[in-house]
PyMOL Python script that loads the backbone (N, CA, C, O; Angstrom):
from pymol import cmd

cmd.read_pdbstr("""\
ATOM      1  N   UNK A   1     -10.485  -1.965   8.224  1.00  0.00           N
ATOM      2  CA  UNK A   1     -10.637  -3.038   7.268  1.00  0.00           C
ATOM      3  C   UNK A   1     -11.000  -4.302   8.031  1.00  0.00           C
ATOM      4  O   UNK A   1     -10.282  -4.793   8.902  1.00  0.00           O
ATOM      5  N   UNK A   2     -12.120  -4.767   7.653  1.00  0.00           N
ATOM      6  CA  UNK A   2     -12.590  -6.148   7.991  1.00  0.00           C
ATOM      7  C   UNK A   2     -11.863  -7.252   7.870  1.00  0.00           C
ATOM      8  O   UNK A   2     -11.219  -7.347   6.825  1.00  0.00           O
ATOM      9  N   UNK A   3     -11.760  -8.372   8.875  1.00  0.00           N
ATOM     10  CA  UNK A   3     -10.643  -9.673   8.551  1.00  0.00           C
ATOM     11  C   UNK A   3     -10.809 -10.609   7.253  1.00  0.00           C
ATOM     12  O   UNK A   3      -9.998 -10.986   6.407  1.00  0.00           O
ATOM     13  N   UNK A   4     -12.455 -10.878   7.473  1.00  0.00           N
ATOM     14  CA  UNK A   4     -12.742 -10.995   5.940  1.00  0.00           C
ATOM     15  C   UNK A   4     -12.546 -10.596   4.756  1.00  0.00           C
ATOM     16  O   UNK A   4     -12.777 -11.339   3.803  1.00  0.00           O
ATOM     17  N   UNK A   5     -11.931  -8.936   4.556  1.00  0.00           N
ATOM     18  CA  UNK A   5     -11.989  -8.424   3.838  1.00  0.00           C
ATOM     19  C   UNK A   5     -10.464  -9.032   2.836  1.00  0.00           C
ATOM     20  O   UNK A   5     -10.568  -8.920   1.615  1.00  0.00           O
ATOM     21  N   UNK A   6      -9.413  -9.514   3.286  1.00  0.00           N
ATOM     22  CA  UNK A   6      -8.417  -9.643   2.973  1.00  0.00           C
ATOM     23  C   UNK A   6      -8.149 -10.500   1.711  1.00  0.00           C
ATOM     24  O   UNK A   6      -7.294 -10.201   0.878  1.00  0.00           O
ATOM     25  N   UNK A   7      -8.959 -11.602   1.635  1.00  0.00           N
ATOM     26  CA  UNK A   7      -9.577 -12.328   0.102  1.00  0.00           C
ATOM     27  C   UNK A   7      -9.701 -11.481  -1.051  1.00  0.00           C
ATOM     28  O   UNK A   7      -9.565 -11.905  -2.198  1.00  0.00           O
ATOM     29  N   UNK A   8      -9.993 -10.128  -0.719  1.00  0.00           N
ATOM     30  CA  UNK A   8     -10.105  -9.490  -2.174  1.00  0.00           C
ATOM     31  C   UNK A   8      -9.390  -8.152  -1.870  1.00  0.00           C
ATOM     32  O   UNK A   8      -9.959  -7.069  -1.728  1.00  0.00           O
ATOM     33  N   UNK A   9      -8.174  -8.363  -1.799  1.00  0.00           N
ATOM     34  CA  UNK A   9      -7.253  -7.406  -1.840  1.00  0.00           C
ATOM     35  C   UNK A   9      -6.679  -7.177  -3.176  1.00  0.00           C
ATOM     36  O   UNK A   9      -6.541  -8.087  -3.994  1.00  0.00           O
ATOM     37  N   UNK A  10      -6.247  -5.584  -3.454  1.00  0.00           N
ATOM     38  CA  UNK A  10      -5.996  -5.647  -4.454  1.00  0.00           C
ATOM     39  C   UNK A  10      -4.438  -4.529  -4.779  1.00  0.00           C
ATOM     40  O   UNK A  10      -4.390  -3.770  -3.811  1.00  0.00           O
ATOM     41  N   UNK A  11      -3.580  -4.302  -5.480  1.00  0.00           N
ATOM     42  CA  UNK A  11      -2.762  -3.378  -5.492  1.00  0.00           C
ATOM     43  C   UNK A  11      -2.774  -2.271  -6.396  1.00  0.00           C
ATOM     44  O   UNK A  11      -2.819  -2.407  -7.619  1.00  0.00           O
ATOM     45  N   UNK A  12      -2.723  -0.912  -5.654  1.00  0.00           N
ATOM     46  CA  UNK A  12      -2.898  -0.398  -6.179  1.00  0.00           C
ATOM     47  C   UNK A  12      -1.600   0.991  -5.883  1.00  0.00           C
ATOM     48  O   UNK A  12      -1.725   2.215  -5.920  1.00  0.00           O
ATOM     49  N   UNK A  13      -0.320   0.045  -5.576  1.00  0.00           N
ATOM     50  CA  UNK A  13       1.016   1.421  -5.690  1.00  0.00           C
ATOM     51  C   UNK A  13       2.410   0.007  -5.523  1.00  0.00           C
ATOM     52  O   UNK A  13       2.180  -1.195  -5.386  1.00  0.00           O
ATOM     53  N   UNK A  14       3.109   0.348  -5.559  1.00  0.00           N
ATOM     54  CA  UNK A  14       4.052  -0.578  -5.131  1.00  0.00           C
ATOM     55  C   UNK A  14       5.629   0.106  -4.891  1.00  0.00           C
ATOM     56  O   UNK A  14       5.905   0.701  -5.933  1.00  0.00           O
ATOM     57  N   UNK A  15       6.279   0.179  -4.317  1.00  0.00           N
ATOM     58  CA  UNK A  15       7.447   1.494  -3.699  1.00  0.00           C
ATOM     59  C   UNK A  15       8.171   0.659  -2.727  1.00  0.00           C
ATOM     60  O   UNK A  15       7.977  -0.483  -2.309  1.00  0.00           O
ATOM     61  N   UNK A  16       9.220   1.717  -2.446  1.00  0.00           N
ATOM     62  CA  UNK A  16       9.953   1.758  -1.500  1.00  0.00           C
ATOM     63  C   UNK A  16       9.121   1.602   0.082  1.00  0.00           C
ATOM     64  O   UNK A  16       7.967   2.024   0.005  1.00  0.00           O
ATOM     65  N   UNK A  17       9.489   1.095   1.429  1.00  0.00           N
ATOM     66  CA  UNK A  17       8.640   1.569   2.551  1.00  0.00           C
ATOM     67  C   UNK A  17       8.621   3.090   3.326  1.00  0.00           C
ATOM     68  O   UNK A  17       8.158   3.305   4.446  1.00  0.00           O
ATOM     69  N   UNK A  18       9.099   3.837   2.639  1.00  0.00           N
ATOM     70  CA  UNK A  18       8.667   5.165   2.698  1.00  0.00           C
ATOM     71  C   UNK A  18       7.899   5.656   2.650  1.00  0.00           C
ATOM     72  O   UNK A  18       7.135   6.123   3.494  1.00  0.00           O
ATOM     73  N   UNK A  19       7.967   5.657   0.828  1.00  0.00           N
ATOM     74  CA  UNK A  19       6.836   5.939  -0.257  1.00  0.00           C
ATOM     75  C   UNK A  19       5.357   4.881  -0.170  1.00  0.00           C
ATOM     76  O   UNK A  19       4.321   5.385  -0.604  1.00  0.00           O
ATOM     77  N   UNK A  20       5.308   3.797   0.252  1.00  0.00           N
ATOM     78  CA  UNK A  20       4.152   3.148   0.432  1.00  0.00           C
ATOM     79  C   UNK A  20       3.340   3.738   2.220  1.00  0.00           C
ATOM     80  O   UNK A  20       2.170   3.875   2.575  1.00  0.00           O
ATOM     81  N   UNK A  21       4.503   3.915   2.842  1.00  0.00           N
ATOM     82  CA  UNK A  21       3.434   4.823   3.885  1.00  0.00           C
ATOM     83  C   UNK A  21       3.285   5.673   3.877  1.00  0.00           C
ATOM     84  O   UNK A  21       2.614   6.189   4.771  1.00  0.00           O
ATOM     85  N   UNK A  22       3.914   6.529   2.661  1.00  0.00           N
ATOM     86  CA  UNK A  22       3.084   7.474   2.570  1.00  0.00           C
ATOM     87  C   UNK A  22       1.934   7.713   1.401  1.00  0.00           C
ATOM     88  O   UNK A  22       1.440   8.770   1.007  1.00  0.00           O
ATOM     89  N   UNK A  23       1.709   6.467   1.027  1.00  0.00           N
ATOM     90  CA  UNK A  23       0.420   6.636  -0.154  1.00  0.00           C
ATOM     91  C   UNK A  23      -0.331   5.993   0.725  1.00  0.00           C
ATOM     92  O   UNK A  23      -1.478   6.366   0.479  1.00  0.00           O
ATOM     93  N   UNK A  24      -0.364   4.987   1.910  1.00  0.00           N
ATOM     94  CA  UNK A  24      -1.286   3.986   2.772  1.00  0.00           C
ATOM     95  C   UNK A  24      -1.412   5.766   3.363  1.00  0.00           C
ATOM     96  O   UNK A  24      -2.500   6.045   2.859  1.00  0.00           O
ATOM     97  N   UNK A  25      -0.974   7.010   4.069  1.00  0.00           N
ATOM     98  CA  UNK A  25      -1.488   8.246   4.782  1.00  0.00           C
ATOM     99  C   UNK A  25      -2.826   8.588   3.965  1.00  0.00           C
ATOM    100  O   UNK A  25      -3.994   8.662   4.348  1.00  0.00           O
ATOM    101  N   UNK A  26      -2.131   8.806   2.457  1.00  0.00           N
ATOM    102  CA  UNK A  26      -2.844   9.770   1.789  1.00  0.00           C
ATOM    103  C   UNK A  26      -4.177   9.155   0.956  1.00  0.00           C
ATOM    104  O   UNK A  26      -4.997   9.837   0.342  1.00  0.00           O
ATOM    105  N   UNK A  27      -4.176   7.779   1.087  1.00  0.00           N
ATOM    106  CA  UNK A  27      -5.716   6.982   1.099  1.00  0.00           C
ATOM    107  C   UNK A  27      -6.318   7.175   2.303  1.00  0.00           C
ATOM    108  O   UNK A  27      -7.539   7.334   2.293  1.00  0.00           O
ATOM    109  N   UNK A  28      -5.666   7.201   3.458  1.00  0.00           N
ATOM    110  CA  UNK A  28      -6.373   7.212   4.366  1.00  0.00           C
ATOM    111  C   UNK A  28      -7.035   8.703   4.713  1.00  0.00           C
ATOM    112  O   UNK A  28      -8.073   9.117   5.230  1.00  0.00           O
ATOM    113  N   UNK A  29      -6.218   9.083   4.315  1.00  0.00           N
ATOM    114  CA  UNK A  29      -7.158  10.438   4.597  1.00  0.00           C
ATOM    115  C   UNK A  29      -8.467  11.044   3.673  1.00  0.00           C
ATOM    116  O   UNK A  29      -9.361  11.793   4.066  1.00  0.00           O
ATOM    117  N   UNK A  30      -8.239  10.374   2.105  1.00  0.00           N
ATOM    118  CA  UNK A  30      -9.009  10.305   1.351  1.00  0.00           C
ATOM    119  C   UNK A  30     -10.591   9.267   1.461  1.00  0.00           C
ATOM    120  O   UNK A  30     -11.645   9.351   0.830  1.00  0.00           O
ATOM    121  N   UNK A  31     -10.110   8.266   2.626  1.00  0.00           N
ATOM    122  CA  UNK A  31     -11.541   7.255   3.610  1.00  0.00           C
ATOM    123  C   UNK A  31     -11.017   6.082   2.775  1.00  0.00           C
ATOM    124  O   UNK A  31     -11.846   5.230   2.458  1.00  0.00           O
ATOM    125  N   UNK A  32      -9.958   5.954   2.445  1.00  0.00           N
ATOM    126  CA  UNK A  32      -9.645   4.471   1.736  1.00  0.00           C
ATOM    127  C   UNK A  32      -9.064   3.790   2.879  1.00  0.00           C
ATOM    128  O   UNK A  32      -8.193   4.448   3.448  1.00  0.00           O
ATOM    129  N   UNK A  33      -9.360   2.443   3.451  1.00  0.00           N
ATOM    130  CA  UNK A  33      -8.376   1.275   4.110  1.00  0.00           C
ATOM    131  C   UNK A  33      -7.841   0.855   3.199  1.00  0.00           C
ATOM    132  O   UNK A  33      -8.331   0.535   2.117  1.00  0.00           O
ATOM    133  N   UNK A  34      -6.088   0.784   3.763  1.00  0.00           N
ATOM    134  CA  UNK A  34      -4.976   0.095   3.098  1.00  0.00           C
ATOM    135  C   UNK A  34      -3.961  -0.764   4.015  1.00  0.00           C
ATOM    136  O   UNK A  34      -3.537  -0.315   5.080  1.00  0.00           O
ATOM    137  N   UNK A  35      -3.668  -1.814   3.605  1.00  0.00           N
ATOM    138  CA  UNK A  35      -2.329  -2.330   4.276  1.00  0.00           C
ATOM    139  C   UNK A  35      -1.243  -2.429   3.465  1.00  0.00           C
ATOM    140  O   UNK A  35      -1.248  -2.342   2.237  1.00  0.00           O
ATOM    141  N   UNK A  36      -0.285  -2.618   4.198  1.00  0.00           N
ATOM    142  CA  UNK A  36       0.794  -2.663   3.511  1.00  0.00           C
ATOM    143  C   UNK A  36       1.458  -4.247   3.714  1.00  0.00           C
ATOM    144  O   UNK A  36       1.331  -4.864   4.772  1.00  0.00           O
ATOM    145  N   UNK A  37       2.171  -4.779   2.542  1.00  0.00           N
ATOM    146  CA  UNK A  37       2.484  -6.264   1.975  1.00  0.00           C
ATOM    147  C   UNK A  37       3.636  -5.954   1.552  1.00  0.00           C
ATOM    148  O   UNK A  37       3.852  -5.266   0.554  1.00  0.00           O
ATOM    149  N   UNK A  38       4.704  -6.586   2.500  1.00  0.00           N
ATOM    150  CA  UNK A  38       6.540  -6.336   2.250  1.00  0.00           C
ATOM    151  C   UNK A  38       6.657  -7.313   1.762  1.00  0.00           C
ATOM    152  O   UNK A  38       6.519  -8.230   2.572  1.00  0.00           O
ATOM    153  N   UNK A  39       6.947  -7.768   0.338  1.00  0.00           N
ATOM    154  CA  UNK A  39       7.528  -9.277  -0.455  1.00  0.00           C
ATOM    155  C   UNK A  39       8.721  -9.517   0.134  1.00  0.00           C
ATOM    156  O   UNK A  39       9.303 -10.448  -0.423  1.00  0.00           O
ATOM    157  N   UNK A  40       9.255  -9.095   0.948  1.00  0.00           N
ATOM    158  CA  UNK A  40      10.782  -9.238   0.991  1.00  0.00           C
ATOM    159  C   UNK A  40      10.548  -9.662   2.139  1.00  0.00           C
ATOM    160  O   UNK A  40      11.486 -10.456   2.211  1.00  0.00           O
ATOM    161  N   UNK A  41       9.860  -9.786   3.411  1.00  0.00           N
ATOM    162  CA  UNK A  41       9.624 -10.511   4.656  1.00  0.00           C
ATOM    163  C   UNK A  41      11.230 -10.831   5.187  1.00  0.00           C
ATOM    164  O   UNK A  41      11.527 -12.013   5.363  1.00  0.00           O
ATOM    165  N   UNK A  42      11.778 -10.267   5.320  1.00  0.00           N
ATOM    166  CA  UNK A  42      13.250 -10.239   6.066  1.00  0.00           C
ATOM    167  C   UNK A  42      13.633 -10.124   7.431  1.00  0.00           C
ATOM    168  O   UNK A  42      13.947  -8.936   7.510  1.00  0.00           O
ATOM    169  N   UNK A  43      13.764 -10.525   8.320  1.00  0.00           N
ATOM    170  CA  UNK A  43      14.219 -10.668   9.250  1.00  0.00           C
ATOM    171  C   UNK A  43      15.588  -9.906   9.828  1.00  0.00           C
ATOM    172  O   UNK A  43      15.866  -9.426  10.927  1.00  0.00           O
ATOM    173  N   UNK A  44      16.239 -10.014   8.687  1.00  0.00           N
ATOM    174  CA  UNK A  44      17.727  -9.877   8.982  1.00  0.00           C
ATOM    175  C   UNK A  44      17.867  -8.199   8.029  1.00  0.00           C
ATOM    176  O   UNK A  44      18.628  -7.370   8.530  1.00  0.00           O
ATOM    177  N   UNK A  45      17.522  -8.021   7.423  1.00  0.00           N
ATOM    178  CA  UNK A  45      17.805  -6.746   7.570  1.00  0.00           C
ATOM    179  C   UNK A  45      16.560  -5.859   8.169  1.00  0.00           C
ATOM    180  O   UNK A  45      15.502  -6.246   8.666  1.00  0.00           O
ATOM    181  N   UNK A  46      17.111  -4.394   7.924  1.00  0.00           N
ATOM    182  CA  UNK A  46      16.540  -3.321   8.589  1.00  0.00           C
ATOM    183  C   UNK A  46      15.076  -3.036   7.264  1.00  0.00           C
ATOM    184  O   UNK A  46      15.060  -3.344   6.072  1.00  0.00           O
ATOM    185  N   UNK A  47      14.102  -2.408   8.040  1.00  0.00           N
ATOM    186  CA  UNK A  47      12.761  -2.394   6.616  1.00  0.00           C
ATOM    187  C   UNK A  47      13.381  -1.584   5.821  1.00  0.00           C
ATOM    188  O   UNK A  47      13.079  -1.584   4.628  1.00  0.00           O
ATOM    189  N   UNK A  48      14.438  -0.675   6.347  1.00  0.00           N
ATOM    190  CA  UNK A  48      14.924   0.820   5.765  1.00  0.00           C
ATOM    191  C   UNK A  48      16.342   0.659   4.123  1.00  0.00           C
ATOM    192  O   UNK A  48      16.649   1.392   3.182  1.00  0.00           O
ATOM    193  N   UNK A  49      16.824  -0.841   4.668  1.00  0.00           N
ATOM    194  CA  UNK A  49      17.613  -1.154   3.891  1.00  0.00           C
ATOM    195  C   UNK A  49      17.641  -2.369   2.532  1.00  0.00           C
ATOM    196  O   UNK A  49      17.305  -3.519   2.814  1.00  0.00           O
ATOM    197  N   UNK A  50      17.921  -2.144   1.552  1.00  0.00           N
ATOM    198  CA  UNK A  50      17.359  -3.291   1.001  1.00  0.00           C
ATOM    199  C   UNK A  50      16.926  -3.833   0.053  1.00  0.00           C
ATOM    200  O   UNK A  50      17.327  -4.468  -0.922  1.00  0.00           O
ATOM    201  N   UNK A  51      15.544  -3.302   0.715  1.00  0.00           N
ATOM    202  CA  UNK A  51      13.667  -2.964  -0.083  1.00  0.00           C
ATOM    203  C   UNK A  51      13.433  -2.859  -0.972  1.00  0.00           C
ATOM    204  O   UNK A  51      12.364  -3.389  -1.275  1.00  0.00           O
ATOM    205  N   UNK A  52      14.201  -2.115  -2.105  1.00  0.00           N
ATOM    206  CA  UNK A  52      13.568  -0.973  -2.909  1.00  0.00           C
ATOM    207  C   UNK A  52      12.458  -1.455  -3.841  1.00  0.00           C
ATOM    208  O   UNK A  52      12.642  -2.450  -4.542  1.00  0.00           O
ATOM    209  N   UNK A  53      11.267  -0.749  -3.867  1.00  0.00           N
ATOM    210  CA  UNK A  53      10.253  -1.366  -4.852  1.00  0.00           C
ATOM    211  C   UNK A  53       9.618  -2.657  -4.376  1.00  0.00           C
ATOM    212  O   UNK A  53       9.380  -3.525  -5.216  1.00  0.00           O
ATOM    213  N   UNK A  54       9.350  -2.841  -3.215  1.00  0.00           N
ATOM    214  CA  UNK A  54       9.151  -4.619  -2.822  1.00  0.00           C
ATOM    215  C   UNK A  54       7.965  -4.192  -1.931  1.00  0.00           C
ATOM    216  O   UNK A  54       7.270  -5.145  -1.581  1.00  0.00           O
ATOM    217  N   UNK A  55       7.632  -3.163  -1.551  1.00  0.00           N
ATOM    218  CA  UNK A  55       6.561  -2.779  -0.466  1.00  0.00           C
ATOM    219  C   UNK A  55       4.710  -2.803  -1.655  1.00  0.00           C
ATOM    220  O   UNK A  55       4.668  -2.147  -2.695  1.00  0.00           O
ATOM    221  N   UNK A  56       3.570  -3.581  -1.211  1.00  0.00           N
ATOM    222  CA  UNK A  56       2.488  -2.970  -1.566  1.00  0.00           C
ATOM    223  C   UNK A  56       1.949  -2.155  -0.905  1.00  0.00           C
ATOM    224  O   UNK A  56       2.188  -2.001   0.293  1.00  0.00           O
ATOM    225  N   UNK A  57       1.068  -1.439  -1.611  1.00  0.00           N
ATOM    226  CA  UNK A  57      -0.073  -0.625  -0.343  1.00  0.00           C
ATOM    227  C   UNK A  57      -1.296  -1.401  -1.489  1.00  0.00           C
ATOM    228  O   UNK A  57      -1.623  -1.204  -2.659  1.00  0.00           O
ATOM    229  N   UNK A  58      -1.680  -2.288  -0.475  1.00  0.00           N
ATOM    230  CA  UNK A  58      -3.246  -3.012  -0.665  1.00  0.00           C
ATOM    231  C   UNK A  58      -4.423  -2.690  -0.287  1.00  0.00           C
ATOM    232  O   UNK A  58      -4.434  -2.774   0.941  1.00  0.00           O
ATOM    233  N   UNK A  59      -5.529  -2.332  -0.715  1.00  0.00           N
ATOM    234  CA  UNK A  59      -6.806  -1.916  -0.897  1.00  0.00           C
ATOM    235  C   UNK A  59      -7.916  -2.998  -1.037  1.00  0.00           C
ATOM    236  O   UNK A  59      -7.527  -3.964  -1.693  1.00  0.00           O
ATOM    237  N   UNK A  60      -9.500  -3.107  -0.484  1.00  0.00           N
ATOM    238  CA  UNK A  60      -9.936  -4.062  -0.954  1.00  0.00           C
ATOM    239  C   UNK A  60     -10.549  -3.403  -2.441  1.00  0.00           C
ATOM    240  O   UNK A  60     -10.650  -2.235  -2.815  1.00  0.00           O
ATOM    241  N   UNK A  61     -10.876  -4.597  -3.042  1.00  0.00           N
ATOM    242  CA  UNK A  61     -11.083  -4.430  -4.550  1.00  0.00           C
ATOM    243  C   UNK A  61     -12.717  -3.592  -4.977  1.00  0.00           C
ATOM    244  O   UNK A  61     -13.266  -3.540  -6.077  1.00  0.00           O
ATOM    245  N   UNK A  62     -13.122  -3.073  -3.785  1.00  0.00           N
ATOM    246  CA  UNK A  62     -14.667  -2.856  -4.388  1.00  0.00           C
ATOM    247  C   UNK A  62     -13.713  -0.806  -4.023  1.00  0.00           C
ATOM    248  O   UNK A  62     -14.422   0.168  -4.273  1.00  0.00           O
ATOM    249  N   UNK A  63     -12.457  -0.592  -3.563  1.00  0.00           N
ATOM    250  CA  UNK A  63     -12.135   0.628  -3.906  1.00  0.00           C
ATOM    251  C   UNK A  63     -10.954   0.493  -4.330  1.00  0.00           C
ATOM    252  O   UNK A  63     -10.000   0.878  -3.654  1.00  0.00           O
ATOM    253  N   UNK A  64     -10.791  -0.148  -5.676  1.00  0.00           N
ATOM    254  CA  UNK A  64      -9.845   0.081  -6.287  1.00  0.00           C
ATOM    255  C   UNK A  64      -9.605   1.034  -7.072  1.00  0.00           C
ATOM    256  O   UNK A  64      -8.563   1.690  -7.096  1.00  0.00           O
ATOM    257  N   UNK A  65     -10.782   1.205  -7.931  1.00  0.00           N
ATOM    258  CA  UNK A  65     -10.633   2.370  -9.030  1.00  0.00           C
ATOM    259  C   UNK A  65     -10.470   3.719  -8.286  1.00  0.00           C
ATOM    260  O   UNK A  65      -9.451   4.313  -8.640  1.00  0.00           O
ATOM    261  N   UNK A  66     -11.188   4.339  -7.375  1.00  0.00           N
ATOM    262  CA  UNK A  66     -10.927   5.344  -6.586  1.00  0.00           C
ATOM    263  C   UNK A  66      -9.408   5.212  -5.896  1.00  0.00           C
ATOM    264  O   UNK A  66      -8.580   6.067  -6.213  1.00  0.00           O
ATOM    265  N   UNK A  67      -9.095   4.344  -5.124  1.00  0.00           N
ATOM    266  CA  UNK A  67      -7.631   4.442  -4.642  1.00  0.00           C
ATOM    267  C   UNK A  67      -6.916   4.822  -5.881  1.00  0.00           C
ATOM    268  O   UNK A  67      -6.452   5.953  -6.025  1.00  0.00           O
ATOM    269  N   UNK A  68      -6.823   3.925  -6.746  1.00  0.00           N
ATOM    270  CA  UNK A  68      -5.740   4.539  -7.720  1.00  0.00           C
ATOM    271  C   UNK A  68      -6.269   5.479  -8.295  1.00  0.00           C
ATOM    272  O   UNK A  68      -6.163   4.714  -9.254  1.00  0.00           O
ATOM    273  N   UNK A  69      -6.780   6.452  -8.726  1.00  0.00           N
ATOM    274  CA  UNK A  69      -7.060   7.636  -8.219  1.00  0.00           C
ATOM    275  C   UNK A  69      -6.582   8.530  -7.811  1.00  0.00           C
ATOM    276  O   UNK A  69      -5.956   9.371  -8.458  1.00  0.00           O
ATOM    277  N   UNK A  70      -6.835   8.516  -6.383  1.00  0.00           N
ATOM    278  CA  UNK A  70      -6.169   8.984  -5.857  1.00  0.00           C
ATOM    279  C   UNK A  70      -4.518   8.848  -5.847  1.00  0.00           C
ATOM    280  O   UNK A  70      -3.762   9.818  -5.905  1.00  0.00           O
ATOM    281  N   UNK A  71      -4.160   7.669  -5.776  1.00  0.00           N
ATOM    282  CA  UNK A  71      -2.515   7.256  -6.170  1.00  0.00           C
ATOM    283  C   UNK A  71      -2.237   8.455  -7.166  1.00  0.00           C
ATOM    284  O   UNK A  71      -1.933   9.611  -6.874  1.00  0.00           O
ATOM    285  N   UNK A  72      -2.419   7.883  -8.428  1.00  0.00           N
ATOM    286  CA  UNK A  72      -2.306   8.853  -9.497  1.00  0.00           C
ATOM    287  C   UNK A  72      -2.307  10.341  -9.595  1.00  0.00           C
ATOM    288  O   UNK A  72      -1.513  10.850 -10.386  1.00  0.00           O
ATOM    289  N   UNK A  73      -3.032  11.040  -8.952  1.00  0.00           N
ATOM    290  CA  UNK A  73      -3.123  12.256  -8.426  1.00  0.00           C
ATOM    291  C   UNK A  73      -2.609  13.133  -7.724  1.00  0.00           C
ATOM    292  O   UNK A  73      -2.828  14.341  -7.819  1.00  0.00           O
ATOM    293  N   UNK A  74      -1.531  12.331  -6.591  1.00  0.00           N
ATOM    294  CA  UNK A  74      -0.567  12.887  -5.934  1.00  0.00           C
ATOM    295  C   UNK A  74       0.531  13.433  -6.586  1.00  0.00           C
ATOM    296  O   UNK A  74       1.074  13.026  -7.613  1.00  0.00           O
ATOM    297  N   UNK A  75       0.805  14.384  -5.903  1.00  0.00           N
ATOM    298  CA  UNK A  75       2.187  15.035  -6.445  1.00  0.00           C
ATOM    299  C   UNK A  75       3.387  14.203  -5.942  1.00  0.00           C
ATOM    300  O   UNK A  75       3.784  13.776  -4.858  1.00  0.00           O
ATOM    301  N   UNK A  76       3.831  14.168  -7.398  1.00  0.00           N
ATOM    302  CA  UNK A  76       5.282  13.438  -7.259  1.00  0.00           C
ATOM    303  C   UNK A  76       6.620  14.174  -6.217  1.00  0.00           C
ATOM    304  O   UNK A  76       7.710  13.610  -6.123  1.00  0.00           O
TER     305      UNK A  76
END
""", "prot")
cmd.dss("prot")
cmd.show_as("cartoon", "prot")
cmd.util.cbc("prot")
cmd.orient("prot")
């Protein structure tokens, strides 16, 4: 993912940090770039504790409809 690219980020899962690395794997293997965006920016605790539901996995917006997509498609 390009540095530029970050202006048009978009979301397309939002989870635990488990579950968001493992939907940032399974775009990636599908040729999607994703990062991941912790709202909770904490210091003081552990990423593992906490969290729940506060993690994005971000996409730029010209593959959004395909990422979620793919999101959607995975087995629960």
């Amino acid at each position: 993912m390009r540095a530029n690219d970050y202006d048009s980020l978009v979301e397309v899962f939002r989870g635990d940090l488990w579950e968001a690395e493992l939907v940032k794997g399974l775009l990636a293997s599908a040729g999607v770039d994703a990062i991941l965006k912790d709202e909770t920016a904490s210091v003081v605790t552990s990423p593992y504790s906490g969290t729940a539901g506060n993690v994005l996995v971000m996409v730029n917006k010209e593959e959004e409809v395909y990422a979620k997509k793919v999101v959607a498609e995975r087995k629960p």
